[in-house]
C-alpha positions as CSV (number, residue, x, y, z in Angstrom):
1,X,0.0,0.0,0.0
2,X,1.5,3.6,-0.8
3,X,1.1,5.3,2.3
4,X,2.6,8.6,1.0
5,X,3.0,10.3,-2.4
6,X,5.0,13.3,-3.3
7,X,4.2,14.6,-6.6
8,X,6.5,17.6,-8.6
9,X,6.7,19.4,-5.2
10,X,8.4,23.0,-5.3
11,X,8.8,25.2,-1.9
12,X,10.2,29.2,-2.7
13,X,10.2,31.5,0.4
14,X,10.2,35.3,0.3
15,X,13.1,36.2,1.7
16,X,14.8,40.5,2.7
17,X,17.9,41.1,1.8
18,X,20.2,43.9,1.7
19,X,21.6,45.3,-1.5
20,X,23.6,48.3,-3.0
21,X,21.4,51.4,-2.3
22,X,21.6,55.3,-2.6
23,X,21.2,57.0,0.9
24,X,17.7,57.8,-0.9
25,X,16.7,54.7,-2.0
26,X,17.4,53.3,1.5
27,X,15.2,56.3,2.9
28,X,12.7,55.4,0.7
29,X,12.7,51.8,1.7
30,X,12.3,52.6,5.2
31,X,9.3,55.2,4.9
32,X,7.7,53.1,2.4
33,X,7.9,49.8,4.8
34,X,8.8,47.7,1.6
35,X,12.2,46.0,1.8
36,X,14.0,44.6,-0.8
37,X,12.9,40.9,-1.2
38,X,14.4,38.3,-3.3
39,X,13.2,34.3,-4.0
40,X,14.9,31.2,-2.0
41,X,13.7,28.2,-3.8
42,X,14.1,25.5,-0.9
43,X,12.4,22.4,-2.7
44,X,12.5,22.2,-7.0
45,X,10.3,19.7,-8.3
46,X,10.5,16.7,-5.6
47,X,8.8,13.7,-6.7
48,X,8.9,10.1,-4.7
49,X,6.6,7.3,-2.9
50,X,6.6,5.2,0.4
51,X,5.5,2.2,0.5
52,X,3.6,0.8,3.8
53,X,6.3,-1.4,5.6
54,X,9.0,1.3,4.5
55,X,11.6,3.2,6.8
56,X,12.8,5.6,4.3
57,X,16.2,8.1,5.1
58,X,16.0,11.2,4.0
59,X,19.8,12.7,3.8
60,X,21.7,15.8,2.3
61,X,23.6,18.8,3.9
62,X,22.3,21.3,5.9
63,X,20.0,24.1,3.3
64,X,19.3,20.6,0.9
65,X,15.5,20.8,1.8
66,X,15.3,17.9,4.3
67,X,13.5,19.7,7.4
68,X,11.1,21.4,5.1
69,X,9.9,18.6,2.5
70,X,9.1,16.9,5.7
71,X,7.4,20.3,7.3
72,X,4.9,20.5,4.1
73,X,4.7,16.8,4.6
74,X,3.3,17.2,8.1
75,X,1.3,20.5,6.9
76,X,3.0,23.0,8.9
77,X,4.5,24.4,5.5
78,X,2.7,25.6,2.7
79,X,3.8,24.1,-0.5
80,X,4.2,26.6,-3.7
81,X,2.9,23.8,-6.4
82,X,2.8,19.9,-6.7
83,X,0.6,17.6,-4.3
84,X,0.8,15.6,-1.5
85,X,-1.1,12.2,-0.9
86,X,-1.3,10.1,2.9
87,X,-3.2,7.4,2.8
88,X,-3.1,6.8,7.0
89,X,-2.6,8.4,9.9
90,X,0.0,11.0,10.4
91,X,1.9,11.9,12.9
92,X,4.9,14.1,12.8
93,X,7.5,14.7,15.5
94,X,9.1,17.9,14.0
95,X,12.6,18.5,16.2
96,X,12.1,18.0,20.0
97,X,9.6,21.0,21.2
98,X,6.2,19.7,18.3
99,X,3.6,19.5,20.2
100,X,4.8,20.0,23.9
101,X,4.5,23.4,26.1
102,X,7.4,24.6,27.9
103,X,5.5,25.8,30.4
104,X,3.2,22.7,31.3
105,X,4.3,20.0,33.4
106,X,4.9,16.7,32.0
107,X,1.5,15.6,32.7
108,X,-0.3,18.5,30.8
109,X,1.6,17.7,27.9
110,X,0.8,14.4,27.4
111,X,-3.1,15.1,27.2
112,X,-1.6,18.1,25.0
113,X,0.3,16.1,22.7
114,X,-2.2,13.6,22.3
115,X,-4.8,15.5,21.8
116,X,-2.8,17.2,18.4
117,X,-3.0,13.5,17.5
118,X,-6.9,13.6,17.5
119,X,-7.2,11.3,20.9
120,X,-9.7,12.0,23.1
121,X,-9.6,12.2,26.6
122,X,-10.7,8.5,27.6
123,X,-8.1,7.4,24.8
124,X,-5.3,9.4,26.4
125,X,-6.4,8.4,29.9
126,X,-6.4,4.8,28.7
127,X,-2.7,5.0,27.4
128,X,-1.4,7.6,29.8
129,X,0.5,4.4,31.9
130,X,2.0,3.0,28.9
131,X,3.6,6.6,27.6
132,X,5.0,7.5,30.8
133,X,6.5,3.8,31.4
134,X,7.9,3.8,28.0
135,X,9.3,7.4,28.3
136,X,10.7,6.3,32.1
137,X,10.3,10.0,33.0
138,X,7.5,8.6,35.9
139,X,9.7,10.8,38.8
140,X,8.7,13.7,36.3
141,X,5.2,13.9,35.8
142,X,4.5,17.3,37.3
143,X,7.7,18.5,36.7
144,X,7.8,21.8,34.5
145,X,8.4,20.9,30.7
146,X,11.5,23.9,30.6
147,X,13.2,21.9,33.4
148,X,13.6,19.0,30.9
149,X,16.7,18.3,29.8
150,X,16.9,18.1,25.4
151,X,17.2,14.2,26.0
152,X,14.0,14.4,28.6
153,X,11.8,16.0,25.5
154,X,12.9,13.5,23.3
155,X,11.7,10.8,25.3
156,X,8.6,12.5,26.0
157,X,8.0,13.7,23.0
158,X,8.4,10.2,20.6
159,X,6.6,8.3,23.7
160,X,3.2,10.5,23.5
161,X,3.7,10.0,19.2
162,X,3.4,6.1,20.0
163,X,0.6,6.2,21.7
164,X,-1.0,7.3,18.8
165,X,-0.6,4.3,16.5
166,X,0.8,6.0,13.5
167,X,0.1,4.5,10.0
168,X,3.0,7.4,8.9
169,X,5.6,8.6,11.0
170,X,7.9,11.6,10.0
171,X,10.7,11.8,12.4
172,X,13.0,15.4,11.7
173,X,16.3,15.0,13.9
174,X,14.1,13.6,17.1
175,X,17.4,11.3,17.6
176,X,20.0,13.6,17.5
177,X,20.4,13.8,21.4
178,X,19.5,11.5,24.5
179,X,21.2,7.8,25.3
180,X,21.7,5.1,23.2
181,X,19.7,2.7,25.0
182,X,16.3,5.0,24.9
183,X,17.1,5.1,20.8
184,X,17.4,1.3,20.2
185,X,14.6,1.5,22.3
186,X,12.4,3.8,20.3
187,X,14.1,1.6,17.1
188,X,12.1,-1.4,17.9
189,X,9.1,0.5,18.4
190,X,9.3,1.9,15.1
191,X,9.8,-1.4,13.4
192,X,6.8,-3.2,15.2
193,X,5.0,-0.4,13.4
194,X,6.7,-1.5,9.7
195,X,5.6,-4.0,10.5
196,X,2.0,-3.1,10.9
197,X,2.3,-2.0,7.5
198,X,3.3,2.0,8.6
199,X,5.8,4.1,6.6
200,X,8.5,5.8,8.3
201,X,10.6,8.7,7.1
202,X,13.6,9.2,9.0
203,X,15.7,12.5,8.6
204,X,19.1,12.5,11.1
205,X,22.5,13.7,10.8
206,X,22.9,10.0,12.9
207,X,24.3,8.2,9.3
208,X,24.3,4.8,11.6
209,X,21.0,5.4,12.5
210,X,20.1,5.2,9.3
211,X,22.3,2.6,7.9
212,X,21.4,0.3,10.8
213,X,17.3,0.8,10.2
214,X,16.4,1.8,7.1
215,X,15.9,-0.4,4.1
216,X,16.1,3.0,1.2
217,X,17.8,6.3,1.5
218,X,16.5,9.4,-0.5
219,X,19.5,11.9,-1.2
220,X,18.3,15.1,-1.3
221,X,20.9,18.0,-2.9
222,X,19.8,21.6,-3.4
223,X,16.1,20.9,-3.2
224,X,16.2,18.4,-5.7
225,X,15.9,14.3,-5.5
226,X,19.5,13.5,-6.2
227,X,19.9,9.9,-5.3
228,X,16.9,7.3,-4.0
229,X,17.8,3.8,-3.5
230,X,18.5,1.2,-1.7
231,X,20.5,2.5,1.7
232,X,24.1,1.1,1.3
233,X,24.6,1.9,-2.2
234,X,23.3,5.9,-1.2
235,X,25.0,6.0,1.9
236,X,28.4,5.0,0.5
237,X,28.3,7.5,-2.2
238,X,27.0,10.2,0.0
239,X,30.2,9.1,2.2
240,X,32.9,9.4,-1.1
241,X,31.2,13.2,-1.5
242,X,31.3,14.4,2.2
243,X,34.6,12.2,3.7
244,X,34.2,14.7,6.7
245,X,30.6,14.1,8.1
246,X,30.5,12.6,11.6
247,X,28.4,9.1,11.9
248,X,29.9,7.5,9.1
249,X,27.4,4.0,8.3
250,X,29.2,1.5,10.0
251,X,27.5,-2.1,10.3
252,X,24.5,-2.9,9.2
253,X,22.0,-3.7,12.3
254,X,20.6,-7.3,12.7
């Protein structure tokens, strides 16, 4: 089953810059309110499907378009043409803060997050045991969200997404901090899921991550689909062009 479908998609932002002006032109500018504005296109044309049963890596250097194919994937982002299709539930975990109030204790964010999710109270009251023993943040539970440490949020934040039962999981750098055990952890999670017949995209700076749990890598180079395939083949030729990044795939994961 295709559980996403990404169709010709383009992404420019509007963006105010400074350039070469006469004192009057700049005094112009600044009565006038109207700054000098010029067109970053982010995303050119980026076409590709996921399968159900798919954990799909999404790599490239930083500016390549990662962070937001996967915000107009999630609908933060408005796209500027093509189409998107889910067929499933969605549920994005956007960087460690989506969803989850600094000021609220742990408690209030869980019936927070889970409500984004579309889970009503009796279902988040039903599964409130399970996300805080899977998080292991129980000594926490009316403890102040900004007290957290970045490790803390992760942990809260992927173990309210579970509870949920995603069909499609986008994951933006959500395993970029915390310990290694918590992030096997959340790994077998995700692949009872794939199993379930879910998609997963995957986007991390973490190459091992990705060479250890993901089946097909997506290459994304200045906003365009530069390499998709299976993971080894991308990941070793992404690894002959950047020699220098950190996380070089080691082993495949068992």
């Amino acid at each position: 089953m295709k559980r996403i479908i990404v169709k010709d998609i383009t992404k420019r932002f509007r963006i105010g810059f400074v350039k070469h002006q006469s004192a009057l032109g700049r005094t112009m500018s600044m009565l006038s309110g109207k700054e000098p504005t010029k067109h970053l296109w982010a995303l050119k044309g980026v076409s590709f499907e996921v399968q159900g049963g798919e954990i799909v890596g999404l790599i490239g250097n930083n500016g390549a378009g990662k962070s937001t194919l996967l915000r107009i994937m999630a609908g933060i982002y408005t796209k500027t043409s093509g189409t998107v299709s889910v067929n499933g539930r969605m549920v994005p975990i956007i960087g460690l803060g989506h969803g989850l109030h600094e000021r609220l204790s742990m408690r209030d964010n869980i019936y927070l997050a889970c409500s984004l999710f579309n889970m009503d109270r009796d279902q988040i009251a039903e599964k409130f045991d399970s996300i805080v023993k899977f998080s292991q943040l129980g000594d926490f539970l009316d403890t102040k969200l900004y007290q957290f440490s970045d490790g803390m949020k992760q942990r809260l934040a992927f173990s309210t997404a579970m509870a949920a039962d995603p069909q499609i999981l986008l994951l933006d750098e959500v395993f970029e901090v915390g310990d290694r055990d918590f992030r096997e952890k959340s790994a077998q999670r995700i692949k009872k899921l794939v199993k379930k017949g879910a998609a997963v995209i995957l986007v991390t700076h973490e190459l091992r991550m990705i060479d250890a749990h993901c089946s097909r890598v997506i290459w994304l180079k200045d906003g365009r689909v530069f390499l998709d395939g299976p993971a080894k083949a991308v990941l070793e030729q992404y690894m002959r062009e950047n020699p220098k990044k950190k996380g070089k795939a080691g082993k495949k994961a068992k």
